[in-house]
C-alpha positions in Angstrom: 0.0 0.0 0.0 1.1 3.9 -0.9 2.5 5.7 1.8 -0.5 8.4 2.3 -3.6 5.9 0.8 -7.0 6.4 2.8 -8.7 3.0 3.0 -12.2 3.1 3.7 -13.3 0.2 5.9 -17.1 -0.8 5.3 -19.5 -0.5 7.9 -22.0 -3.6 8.9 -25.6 -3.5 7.4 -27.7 -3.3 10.2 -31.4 -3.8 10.5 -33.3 -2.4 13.6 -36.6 -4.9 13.8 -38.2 -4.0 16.9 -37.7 -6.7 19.7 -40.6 -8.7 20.8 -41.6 -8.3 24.3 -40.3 -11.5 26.4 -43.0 -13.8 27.3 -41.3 -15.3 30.4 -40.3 -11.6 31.5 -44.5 -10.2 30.9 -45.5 -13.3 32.5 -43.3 -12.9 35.6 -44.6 -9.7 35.9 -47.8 -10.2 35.8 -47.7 -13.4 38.5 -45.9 -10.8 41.1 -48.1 -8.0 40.7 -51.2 -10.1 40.5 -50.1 -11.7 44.1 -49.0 -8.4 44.7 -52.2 -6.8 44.4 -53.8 -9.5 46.7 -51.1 -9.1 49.5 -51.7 -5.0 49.6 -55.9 -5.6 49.3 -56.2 -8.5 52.4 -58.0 -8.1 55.4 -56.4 -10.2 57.2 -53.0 -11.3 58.1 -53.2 -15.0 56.9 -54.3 -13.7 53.5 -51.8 -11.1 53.3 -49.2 -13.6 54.7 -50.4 -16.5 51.7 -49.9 -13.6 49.3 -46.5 -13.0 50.1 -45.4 -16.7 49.6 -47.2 -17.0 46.8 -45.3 -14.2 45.6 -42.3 -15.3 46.5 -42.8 -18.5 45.1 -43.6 -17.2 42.1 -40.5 -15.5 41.8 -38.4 -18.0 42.6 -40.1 -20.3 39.9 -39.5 -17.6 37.1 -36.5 -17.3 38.2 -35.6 -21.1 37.9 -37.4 -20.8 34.2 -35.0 -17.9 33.5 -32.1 -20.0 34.5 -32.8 -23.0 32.8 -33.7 -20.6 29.3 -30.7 -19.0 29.7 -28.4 -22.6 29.7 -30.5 -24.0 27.0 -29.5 -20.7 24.6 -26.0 -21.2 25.5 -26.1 -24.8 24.8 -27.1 -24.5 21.6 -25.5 -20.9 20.3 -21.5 -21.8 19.7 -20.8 -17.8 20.6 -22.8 -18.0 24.2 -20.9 -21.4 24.4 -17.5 -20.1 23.4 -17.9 -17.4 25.6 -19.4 -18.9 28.5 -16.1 -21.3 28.3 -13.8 -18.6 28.0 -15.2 -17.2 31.3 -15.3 -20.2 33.8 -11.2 -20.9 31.7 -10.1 -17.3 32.7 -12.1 -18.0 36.5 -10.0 -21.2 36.7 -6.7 -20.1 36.0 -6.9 -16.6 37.5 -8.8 -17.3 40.8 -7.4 -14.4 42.5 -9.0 -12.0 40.1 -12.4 -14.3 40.9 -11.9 -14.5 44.8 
């Protein structure tokens, strides 16, 4: 290449579709405030008390569903994979950095 030569480098085609909502996230939301909304409208303790648990358990079951989403997508994407190997590889052999 000329000493002095400009070379232009290409950018990426992007497309900018707009992201449908998450199920699992509008459905989460909706179990929390729903049990929510019971908790904050009971007249007595043991309803408001169920309320709460159910809540809670509600969480904690979305939550499970969000983890066991997110390890199916990285089974089956090479890049999550990759990337998800090259993590725990750089936790193992720099655990001071981890710890």
């Amino acid at each position: 290449m000329a000493t002095g030569t400009k070379v232009s480098k290409a950018k990426p085609i992007t497309t900018s579709a707009p992201k449908e909502p998450n199920a699992l996230d509008a459905s989460k939301k909706q179990a929390i405030q729903h049990w929510q909304n019971i908790e904050n409208n009971a007249d007595n303790f043991p309803e408001a008390f169920g309320a709460r648990l159910m809540k809670l358990n509600a969480e904690a079951g979305y939550s499970m569903a969000e983890g066991a989403k997110s390890t199916y997508e990285t089974l089956t994407s090479w890049d999550k994979f990759s990337a998800a190997t090259a993590g725990l590889v750089h936790t193992i052999t720099n655990p001071v950095e981890t710890f």
